[in-house]
Structure formats: C-alpha cells, structure tokens
TORVEXVO-338943 format. One record per atom (N, C-alpha, C, CB): residue in one letter; x, y, z negated. Coordinates in steps of 0.1 Angstrom, whole numbers, padded with zeros to 4 digits, always signed. Glycine has a CB too. Example, Ala and Ser with C-alpha at 12.3 -4.5 7.8 and 13.67 -1.06 7.14 Angstrom:
A+0132-0057-0078;A+0123-0045-0078;A+0132-0033-0078;A+0113-0045-0090;S+0128-0022-0071;S+0137-0011-0071;S+0129+0000-0079;S+0141-0006-0057;
//
This chain:
X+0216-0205-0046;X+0224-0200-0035;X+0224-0185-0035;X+0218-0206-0021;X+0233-0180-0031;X+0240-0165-0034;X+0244-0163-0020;X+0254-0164-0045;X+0234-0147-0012;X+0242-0144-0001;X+0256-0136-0005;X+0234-0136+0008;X+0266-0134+0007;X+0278-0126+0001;X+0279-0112-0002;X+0287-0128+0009;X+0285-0109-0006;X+0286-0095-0013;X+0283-0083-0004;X+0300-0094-0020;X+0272-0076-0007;X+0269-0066-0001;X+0280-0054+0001;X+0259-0062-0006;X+0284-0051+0013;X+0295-0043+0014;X+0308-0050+0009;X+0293-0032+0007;X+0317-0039+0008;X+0330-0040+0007;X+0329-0047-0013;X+0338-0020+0010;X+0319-0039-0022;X+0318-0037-0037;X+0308-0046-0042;X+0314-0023-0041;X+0298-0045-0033;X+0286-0046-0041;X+0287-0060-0046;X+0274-0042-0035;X+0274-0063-0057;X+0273-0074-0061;X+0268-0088-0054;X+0268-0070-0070;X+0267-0101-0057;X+0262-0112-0053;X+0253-0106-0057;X+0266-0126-0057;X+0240-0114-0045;X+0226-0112-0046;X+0218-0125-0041;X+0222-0098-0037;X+0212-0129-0053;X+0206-0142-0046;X+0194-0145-0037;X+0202-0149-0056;X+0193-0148-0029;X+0187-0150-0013;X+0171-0147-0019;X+0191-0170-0003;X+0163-0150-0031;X+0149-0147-0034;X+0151-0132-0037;X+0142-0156-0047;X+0161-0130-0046;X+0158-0111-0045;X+0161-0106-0033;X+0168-0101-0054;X+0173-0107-0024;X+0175-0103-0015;X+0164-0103-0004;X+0185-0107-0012;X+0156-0113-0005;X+0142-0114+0006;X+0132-0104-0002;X+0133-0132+0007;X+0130-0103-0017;X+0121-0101-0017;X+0123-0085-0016;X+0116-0108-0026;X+0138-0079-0020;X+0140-0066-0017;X+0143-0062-0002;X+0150-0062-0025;X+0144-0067+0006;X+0144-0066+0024;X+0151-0055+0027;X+0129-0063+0032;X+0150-0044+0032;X+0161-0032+0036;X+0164-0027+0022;X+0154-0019+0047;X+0157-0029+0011;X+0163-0018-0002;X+0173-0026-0008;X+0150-0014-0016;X+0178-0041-0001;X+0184-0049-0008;X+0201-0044-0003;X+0178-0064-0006;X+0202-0032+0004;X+0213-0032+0011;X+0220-0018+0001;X+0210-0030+0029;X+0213-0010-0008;X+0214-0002-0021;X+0215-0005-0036;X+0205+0005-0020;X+0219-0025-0036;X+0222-0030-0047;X+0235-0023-0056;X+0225-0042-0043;X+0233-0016-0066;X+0251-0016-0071;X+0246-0027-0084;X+0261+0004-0079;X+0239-0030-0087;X+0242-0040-0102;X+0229-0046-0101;X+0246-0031-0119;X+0232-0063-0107;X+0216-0068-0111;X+0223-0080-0125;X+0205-0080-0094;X+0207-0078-0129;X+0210-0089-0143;X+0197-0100-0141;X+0210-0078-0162;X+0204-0108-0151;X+0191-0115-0149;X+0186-0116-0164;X+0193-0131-0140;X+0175-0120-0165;X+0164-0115-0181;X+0161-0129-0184;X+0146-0104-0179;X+0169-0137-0195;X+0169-0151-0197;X+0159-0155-0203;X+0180-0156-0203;X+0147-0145-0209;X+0135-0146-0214;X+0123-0152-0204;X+0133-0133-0218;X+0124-0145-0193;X+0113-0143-0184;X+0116-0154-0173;X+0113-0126-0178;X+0132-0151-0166;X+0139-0153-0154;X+0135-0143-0146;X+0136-0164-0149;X+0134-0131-0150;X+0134-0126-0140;X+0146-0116-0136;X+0122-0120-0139;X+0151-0113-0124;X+0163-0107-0120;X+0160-0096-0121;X+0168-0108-0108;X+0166-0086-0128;X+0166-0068-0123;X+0176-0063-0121;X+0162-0057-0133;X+0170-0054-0111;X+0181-0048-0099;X+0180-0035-0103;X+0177-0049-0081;X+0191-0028-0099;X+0198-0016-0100;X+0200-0011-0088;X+0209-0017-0106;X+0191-0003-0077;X+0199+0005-0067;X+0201+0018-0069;X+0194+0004-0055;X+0205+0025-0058;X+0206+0044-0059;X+0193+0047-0062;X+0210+0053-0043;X+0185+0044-0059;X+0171+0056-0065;X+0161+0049-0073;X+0160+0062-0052;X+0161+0033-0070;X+0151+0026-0083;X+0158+0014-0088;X+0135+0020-0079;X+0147+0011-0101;X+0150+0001-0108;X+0140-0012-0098;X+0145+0004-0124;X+0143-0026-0104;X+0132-0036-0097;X+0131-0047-0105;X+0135-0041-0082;X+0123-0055-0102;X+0123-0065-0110;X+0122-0076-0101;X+0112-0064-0121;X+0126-0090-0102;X+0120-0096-0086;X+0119-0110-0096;X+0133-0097-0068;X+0108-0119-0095;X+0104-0129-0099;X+0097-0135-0089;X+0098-0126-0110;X+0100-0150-0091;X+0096-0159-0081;X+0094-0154-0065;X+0083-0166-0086;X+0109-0150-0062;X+0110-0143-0043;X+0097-0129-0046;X+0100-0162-0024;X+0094-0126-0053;X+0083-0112-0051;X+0084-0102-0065;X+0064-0120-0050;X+0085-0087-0057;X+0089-0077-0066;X+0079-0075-0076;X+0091-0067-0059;X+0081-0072-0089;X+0070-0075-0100;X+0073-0059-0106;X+0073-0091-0113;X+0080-0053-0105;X+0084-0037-0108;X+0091-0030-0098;X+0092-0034-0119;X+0086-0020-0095;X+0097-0010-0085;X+0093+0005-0090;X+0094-0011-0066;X+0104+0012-0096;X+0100+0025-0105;X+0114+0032-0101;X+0097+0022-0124;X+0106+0039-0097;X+0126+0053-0093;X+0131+0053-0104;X+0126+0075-0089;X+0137+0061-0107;X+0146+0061-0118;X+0144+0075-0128;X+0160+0060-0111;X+0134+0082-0120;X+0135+0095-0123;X+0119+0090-0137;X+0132+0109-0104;X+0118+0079-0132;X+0101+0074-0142;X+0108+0071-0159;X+0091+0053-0134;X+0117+0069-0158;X+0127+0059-0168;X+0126+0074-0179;X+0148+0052-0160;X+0121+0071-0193;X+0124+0079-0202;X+0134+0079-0212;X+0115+0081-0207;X+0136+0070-0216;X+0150+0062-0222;X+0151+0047-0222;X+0151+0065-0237;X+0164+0044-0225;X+0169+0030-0225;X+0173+0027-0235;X+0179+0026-0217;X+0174+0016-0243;X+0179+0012-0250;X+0189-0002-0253;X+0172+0014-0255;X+0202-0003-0255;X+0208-0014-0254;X+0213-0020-0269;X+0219-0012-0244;X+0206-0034-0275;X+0210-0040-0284;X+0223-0050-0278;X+0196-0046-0291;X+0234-0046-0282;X+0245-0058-0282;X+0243-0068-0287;X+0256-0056-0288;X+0237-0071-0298;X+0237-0084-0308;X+0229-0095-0296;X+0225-0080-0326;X+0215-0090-0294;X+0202-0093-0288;X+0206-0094-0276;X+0190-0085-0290;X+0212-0088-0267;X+0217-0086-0251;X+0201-0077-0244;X+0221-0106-0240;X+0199-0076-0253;X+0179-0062-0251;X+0184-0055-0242;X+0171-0047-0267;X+0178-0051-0233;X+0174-0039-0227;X+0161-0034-0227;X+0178-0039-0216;X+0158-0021-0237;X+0144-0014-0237;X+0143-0003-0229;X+0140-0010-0252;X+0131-0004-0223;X+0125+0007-0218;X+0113+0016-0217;X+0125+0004-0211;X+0115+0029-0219;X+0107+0034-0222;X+0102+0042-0208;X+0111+0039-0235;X+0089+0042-0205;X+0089+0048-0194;X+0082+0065-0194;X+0082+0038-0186;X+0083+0072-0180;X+0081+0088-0190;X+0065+0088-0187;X+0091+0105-0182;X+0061+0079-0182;X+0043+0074-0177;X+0034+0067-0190;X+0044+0059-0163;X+0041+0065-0199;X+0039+0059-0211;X+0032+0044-0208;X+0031+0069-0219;X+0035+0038-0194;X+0037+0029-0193;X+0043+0018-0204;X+0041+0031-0186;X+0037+0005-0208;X+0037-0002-0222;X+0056-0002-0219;X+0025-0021-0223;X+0065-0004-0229;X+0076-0005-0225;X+0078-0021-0223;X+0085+0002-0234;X+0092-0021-0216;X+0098-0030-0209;X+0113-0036-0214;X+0097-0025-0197;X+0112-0053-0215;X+0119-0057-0221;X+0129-0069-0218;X+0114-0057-0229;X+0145-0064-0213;X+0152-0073-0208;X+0162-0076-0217;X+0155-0069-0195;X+0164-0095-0214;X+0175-0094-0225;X+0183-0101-0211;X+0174-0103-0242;X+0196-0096-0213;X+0203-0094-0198;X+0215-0106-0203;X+0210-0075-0194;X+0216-0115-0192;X+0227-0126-0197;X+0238-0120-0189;X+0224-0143-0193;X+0251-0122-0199;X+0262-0115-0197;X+0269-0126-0195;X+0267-0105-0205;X+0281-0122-0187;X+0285-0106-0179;X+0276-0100-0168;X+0299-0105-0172;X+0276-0090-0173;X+0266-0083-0160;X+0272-0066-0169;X+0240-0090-0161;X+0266-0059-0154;X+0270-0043-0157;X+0259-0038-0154;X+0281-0036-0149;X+0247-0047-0151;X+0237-0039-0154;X+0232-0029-0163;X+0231-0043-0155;X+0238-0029-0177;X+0234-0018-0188;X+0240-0009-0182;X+0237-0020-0203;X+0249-0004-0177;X+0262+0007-0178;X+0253+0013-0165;X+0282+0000-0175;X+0255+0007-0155;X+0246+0011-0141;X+0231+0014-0144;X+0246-0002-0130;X+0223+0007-0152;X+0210+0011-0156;X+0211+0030-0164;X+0204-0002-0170;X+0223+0030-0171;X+0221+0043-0180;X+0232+0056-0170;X+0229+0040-0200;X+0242+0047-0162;X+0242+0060-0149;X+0231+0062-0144;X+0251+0058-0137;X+0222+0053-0141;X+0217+0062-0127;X+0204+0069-0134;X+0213+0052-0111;X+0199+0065-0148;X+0193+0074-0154;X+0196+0088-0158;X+0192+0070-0162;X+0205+0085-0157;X+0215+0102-0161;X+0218+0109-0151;X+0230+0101-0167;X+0220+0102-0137;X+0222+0108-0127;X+0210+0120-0124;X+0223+0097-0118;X+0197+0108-0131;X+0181+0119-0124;X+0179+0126-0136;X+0164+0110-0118;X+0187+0129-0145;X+0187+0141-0158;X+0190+0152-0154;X+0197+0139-0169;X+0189+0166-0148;X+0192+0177-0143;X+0194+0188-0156;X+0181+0180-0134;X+0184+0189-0162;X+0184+0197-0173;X+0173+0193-0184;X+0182+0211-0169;X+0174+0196-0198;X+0165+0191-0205;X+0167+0198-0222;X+0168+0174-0203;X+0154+0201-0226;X+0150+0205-0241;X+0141+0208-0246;X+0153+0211-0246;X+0147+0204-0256;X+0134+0195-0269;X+0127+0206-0274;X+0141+0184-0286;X+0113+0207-0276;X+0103+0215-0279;X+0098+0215-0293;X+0093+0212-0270;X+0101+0223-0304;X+0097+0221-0316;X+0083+0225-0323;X+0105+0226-0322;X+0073+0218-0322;X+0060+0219-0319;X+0052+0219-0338;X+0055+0203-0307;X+0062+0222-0345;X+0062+0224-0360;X+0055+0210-0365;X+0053+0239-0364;X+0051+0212-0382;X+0055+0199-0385;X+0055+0185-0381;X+0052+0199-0392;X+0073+0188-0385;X+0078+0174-0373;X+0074+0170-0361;X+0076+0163-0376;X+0065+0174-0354;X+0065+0170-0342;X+0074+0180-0332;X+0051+0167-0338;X+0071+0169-0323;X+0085+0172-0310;X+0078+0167-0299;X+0103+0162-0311;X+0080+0173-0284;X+0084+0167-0272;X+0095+0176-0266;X+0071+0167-0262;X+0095+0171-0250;X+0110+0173-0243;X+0104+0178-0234;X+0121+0162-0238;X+0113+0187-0228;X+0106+0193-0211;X+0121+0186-0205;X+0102+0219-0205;X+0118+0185-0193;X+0128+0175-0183;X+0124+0181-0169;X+0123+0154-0184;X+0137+0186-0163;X+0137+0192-0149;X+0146+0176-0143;X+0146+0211-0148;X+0143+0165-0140;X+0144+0149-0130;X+0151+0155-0116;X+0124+0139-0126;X+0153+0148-0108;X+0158+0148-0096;X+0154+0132-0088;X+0175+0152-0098;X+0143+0133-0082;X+0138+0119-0079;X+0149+0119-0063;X+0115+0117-0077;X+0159+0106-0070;X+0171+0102-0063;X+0169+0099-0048;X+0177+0090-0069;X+0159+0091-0044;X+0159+0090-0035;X+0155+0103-0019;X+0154+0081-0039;X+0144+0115-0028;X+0143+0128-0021;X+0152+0137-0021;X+0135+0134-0025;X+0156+0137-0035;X+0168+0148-0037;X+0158+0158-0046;X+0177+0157-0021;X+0144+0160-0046;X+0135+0166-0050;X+0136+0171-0067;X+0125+0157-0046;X+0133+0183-0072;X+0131+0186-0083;X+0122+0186-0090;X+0133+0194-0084;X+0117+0175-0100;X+0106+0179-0109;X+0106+0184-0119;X+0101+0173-0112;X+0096+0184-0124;X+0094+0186-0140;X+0088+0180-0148;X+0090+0194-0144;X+0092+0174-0158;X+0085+0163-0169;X+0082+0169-0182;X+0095+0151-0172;X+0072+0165-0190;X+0069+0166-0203;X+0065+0156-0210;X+0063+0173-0204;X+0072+0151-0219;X+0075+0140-0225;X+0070+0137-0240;X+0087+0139-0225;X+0056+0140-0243;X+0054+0143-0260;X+0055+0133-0266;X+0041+0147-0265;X+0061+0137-0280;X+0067+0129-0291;X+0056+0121-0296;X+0074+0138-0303;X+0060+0110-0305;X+0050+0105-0311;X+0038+0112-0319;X+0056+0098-0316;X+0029+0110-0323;X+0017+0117-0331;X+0015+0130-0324;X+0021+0119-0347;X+0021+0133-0311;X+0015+0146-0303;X+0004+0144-0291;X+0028+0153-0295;X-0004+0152-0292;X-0013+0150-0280;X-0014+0162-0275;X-0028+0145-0282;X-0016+0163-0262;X-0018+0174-0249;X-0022+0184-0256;X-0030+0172-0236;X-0039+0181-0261;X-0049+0186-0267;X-0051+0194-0277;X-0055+0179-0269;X-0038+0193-0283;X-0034+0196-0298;X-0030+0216-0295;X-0015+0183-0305;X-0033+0221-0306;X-0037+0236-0306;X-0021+0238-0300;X-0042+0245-0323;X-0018+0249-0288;X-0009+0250-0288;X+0000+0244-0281;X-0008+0252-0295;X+0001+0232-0276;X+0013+0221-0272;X+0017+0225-0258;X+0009+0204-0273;X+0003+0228-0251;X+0003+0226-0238;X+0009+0242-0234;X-0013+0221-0233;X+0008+0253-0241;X+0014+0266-0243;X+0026+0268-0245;X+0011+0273-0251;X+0033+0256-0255;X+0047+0255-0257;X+0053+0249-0247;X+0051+0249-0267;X+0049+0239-0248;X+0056+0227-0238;X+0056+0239-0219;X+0040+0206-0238;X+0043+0244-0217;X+0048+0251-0202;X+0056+0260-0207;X+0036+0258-0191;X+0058+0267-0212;X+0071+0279-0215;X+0082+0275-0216;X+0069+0287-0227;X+0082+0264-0218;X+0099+0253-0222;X+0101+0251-0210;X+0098+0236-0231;X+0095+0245-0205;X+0094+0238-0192;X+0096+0249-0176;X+0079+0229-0193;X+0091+0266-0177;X+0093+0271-0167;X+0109+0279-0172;X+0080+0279-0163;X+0113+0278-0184;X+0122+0284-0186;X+0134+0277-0183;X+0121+0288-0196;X+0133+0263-0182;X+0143+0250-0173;X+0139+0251-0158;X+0139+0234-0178;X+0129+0253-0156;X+0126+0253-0141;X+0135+0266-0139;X+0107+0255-0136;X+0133+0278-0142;X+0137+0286-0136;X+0156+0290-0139;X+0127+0296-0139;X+0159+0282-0146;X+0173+0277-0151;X+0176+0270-0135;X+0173+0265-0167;X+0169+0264-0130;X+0177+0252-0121;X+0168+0265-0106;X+0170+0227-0125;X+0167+0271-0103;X+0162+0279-0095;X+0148+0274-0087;X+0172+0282-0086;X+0140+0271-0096;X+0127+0260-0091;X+0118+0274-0093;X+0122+0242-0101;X+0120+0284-0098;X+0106+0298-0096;X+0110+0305-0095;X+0097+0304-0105;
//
C-alpha cells in the first residue's frame, strides 16, 4: 500500500517508510528500493535513509557521503562514506531516480574542493561541505588510500590545503 504523492511532485511513499520517516517524510524527492536486502532508500533535502521493516536502519546528511558510485550493468549503488564508515551497498530496482537525486544532492553539499599531493603517489582531498540541512560550512579531510594522519607531514599539508579553501569560501 502506497500513500499519495507528497506534494504537487514528489514521489509515492510506502506507508512503513513514511511511518518510519514521520515529519522528515514530508522532504522526500526520490526513493529506491535495494532488491538485495529490501530495504527502501530515501533521498531528502539534507539526508540519505535507509528504512527496513517500518524502522530507520541509516540516517546520514549528505554532507557524510564521500563518493558514489553507479554500476548500470549491476543496478549498484556504492558508497563511500567521508567517516570511513564500512561502505554501503544498493542495488536499486529500476525505474527509480534515485541515482541521479543521490549524486545531486551530493554535489549540492560540495562547496569547494582539492586534492593534496602528499608525494609518492599518495593523495588526500580537503573538502569545504555545506551540511544542507544548517546551511553550515565545514571542512573535511579525506586521506587516500595507504595514507595515515600520522605519516611525516600529512597533517601539515592537508591543514594548509584545507585553510587555503576555508579562506577561499570566507570561513577565516
């Protein structure tokens, strides 16, 4: 059973997500459902969700999301989070516009952003986010694989990257 369409646009929302999301269920623009698991993920203005059996099983702004990834073949949706949270994995039964709406509103909380060259081959990213639902400005640092905090130097690069974006977006 499917209550009716939120607003003028929005999507059908089935009566367990819609309970289990309660007032946040009224900031739906897109949901899919994950034919792996069964579980529904939602898409509003400031977070992602996950809702399994009538009860929320993820709720992460959007500003947490470090990249997405979408396999056509597979119907995947990967996630990588900027918490290094284990990633997360939806395979989304189509039609749905959940992918398209998952990578707007990731982009939406992208403000400014660059990659830090921390010599051989390694990399991280400094990230000035906009957590959607405050309007608020952060700052993220995102180290590349085989990088640690700890490592001679990173933590010297990576803040100098990072106040030179801050102070790009008028945050010093």
């Amino acid at each position: 059973m499917r209550l009716p369409r939120l607003g003028r646009r929005g999507p059908e929302v089935p009566v367990e997500v819609a309970g289990a999301l309660g007032d946040r269920g009224s900031e739906v623009l897109s949901l899919g459902h994950d034919e792996r698991s069964t579980t529904w993920v939602v898409a509003t203005t400031t977070h992602v969700y996950a809702v399994r059996d009538g009860s929320v099983v993820l709720d992460r702004p959007w500003h947490m999301v470090d990249t997405g990834s979408w396999d056509d073949q597979t119907r995947r949706l990967t996630v990588q989070w900027v918490d290094r949270a284990p990633a997360t994995v939806w395979q989304v039964e189509l039609p749905s516009t959940f992918p398209q709406v998952f990578r707007e509103r990731v982009q939406a909380s992208v403000v400014l952003s660059d990659e830090v060259d921390l010599g051989e081959k390694r990399r991280a990213r400094v990230v000035v986010r906009k957590d959607l639902e405050t309007q608020a400005l952060l700052g993220q640092t995102i180290l590349g694989r085989g990088v640690r905090a700890s490592d001679p130097g990173v933590r010297e690069q990576t803040r100098a990257a990072l106040d030179r974006l801050r102070e790009q977006v008028g945050l010093d």
